[in-house]
C-alpha positions in Angstrom: -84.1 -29.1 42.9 -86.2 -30.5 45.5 -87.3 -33.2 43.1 -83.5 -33.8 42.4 -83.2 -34.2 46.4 -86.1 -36.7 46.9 -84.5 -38.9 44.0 -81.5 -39.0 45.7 -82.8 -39.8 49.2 -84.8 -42.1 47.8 -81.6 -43.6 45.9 -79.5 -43.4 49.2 -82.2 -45.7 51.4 -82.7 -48.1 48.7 -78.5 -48.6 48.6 -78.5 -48.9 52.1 -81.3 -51.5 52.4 -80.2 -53.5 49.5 -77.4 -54.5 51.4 -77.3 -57.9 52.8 -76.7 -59.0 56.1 -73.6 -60.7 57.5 -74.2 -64.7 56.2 -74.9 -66.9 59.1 -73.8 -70.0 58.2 -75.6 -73.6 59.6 -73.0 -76.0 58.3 -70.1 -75.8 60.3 -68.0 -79.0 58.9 -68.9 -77.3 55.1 -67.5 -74.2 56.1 -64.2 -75.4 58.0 -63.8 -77.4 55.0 -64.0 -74.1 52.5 -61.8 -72.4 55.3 -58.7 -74.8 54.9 -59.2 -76.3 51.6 -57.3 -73.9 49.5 -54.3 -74.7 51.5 -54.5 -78.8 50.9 -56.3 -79.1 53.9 -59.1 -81.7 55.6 -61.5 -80.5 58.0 -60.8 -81.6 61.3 -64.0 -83.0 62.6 -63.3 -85.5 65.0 -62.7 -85.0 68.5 -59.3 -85.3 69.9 -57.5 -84.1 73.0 -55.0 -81.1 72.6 -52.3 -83.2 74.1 -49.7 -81.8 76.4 -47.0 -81.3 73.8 -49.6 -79.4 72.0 -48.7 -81.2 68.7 -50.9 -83.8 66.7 -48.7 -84.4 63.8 -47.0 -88.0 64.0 -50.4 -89.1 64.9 -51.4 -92.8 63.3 -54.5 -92.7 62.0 -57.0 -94.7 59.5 -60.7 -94.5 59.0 -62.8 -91.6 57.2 -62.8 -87.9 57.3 -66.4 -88.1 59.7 -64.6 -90.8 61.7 -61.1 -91.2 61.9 -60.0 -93.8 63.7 -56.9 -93.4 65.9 -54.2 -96.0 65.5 -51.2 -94.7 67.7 -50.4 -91.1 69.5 -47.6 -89.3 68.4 -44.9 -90.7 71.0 -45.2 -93.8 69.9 -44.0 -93.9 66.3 -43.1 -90.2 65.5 -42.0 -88.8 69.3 -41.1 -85.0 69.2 -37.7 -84.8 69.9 -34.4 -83.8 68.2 -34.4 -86.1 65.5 -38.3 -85.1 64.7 -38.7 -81.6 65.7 -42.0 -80.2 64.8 -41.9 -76.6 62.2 -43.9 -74.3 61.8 -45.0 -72.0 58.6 -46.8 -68.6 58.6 -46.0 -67.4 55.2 -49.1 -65.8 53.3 -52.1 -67.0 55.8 -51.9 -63.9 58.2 -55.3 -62.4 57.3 -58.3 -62.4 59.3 -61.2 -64.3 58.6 -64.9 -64.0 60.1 -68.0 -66.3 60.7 -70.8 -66.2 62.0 -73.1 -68.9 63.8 -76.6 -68.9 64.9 -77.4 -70.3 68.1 -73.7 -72.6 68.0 -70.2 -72.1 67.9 -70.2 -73.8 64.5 -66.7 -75.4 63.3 -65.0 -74.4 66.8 -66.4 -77.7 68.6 -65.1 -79.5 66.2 -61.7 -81.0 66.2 -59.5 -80.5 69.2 -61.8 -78.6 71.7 -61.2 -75.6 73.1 -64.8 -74.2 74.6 -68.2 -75.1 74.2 -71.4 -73.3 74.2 -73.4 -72.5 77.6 -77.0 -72.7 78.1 -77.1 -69.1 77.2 -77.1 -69.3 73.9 -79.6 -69.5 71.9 -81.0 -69.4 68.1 -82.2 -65.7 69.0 -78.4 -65.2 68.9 -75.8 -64.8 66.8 -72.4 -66.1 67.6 -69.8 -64.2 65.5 -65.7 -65.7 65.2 -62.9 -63.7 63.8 -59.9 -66.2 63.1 -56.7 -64.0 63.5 -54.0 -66.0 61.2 -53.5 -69.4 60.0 -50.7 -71.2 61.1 -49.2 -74.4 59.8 -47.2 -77.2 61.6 -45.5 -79.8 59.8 -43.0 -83.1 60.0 -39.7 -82.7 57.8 -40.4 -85.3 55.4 -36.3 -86.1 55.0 -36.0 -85.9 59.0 -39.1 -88.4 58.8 -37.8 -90.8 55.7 -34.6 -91.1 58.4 -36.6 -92.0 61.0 -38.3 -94.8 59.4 -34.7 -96.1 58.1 -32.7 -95.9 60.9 -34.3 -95.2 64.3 -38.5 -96.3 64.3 -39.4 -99.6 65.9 -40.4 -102.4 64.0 -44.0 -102.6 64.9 -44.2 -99.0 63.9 -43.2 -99.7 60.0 -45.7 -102.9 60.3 -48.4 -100.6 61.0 -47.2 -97.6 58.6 -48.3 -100.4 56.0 -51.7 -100.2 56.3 -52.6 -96.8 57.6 -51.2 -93.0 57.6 -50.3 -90.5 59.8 -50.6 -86.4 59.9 -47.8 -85.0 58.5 -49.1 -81.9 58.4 -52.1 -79.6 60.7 -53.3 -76.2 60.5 -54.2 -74.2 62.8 -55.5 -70.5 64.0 -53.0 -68.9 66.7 -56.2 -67.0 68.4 -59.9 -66.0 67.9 -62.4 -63.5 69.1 -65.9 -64.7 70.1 -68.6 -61.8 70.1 -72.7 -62.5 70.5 -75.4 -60.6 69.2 -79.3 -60.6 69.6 -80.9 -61.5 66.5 -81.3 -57.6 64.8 -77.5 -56.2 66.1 -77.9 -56.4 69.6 -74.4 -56.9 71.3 -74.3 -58.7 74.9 -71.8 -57.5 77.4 -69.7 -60.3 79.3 -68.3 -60.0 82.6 -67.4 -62.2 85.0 -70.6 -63.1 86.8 -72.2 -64.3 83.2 -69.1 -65.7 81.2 -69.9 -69.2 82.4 -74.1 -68.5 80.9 -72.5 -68.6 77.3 -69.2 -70.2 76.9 -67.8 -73.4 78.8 -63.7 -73.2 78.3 -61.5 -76.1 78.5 -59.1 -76.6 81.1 -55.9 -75.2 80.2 -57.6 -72.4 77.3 -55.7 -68.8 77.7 -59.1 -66.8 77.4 -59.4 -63.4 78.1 -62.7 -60.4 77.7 -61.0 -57.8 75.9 -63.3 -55.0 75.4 -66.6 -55.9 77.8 -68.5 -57.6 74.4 -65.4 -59.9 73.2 -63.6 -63.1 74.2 -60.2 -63.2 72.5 -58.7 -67.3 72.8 -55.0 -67.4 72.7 -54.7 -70.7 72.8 -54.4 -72.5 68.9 -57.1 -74.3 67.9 -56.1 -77.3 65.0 -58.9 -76.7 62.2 -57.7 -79.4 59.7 -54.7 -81.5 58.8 -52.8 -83.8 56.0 -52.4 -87.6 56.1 -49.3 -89.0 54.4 -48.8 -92.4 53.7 -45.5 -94.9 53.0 -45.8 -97.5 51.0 -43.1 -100.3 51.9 -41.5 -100.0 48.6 -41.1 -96.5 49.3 -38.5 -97.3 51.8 -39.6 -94.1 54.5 -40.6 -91.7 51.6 -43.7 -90.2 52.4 -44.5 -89.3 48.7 -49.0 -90.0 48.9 -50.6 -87.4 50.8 -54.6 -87.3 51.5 -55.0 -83.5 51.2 -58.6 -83.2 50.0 -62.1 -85.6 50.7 -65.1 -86.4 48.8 -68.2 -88.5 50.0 -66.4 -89.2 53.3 -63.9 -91.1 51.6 -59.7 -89.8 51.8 -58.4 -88.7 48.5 -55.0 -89.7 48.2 -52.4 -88.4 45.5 -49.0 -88.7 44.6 -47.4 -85.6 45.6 -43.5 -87.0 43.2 -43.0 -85.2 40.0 -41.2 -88.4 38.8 -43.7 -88.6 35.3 -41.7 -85.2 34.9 -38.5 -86.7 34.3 -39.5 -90.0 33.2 -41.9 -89.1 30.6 -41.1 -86.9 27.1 -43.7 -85.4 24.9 -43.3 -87.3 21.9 -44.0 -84.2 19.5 -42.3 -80.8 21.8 -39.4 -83.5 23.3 -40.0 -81.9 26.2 -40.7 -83.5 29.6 -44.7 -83.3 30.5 -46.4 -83.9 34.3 -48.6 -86.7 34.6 -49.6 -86.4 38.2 -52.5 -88.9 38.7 -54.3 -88.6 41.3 -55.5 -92.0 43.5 -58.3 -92.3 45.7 -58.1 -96.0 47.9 -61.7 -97.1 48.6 -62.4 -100.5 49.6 
């Protein structure tokens, strides 16, 4: 028996230190990437002001994922009003997801900024973020395909011929920042040391909820969708870039027009080819 009762002991401690610790990642654009790719997502890496409507979708844009160049703001070609109302889509994303950092906030400096990292953090310490839902915003693409036909400016169309603009973003409606010491450690925050670790933006709803975590109400953009109009395509917004690779947009037709157009010779039935198109000069 008390050979039976060391084996087990022994068994118990080895379970115990055979499991691993919490993964600290140290590439924040490959993990923001992971985090919205299975939606159809981009990584939003560039920086960009939150804006006061708190919208970035109708934004002009060109360039590359690691620098996106920024051709016109929202108002000036897709303006949030009646005829372009902005919707939004929670379905199936509510879940929680959690990071960790050493010595950085990671993916939440980039993109739209929200807070930065004070002084007091360091690589002895472990940042950890809990992501509370995903959230995604998005341009009606008949409301937009009648905006380009009846009420955009001209200039507007000439421009929509050689770049895009973000018909879709995603975003997390709020986050919980904790920081522990390198070995579990948590540190307390009040609110003579807040300022020693994180440096909030103007306008952030922040908040310490239980003496060792920051919870950020405000929504933090983590990646987005450029769509594109040909001319021919008279307003359709039927090429979306929802994916990268080597810094360059991947852009695919998002029709199903080979579906009806197109009959398998030997089933006489109607077969998808969707090819997909990447523009690289």
């Amino acid at each position: 028996m008390k050979a039976l009762t060391k084996t087990l002991l022994l068994s118990t401690a080895l379970l115990f230190s055979c499991n691993p610790e919490p993964e600290v990642s140290d590439d924040p654009t490959k993990v923001l990437n992971d985090l919205v790719s299975p939606y159809g997502f981009i990584g939003f890496q560039n920086a960009m002001e939150r804006g006061e409507s708190g919208t970035h979708t109708g934004i002009l844009v060109g360039g590359r994922p690691s620098a996106m160049a920024y051709v016109a703001n929202a108002a000036s070609c897709f303006p949030q009003n009646d005829f372009l109302p902005r919707y939004e889509d929670r379905a199936n994303i509510q879940k929680t997801y959690n990071y960790s950092f050493q010595g950085n906030l990671g993916f939440l400096t980039l993109g739209i900024p929200l807070i930065s990292a004070g002084l007091g953090i360091t690589d002895s310490m472990t940042v950890e973020v809990e992501l509370n839902g995903l959230v995604i915003e998005y341009l009606d693409s008949i409301d937009v395909t009648d905006w380009y036909r009846e009420g955009m400016r001209d200039t507007c169309r000439e421009y929509l011929e050689e770049v895009g603009f973000l018909i879709q973003t995603i975003h997390t409606e709020s986050m919980k920042i904790s920081v522990k010491r390198l070995g579990g450690t948590n540190i307390g925050f009040n609110a003579d040391n807040i300022n020693d670790f994180f440096q909030f933006e103007a306008g952030v709803n922040w908040q310490i909820v239980d003496n060792f975590t920051i919870e950020i109400s405000t929504p933090h953009t983590l990646g987005y969708q450029i769509a594109l109009m040909k001319p021919e395509d008279n307003g359709q917004a039927l090429y979306r870039a929802m994916s990268e690779e080597n810094d360059a947009y991947i852009f695919e037709r998002i029709g199903f027009s080979d579906f009806f157009n197109e009959m398998d010779a030997d089933s006489n039935l109607p077969k998808i080819n969707q090819d997909q198109h990447q523009f690289l000069d």
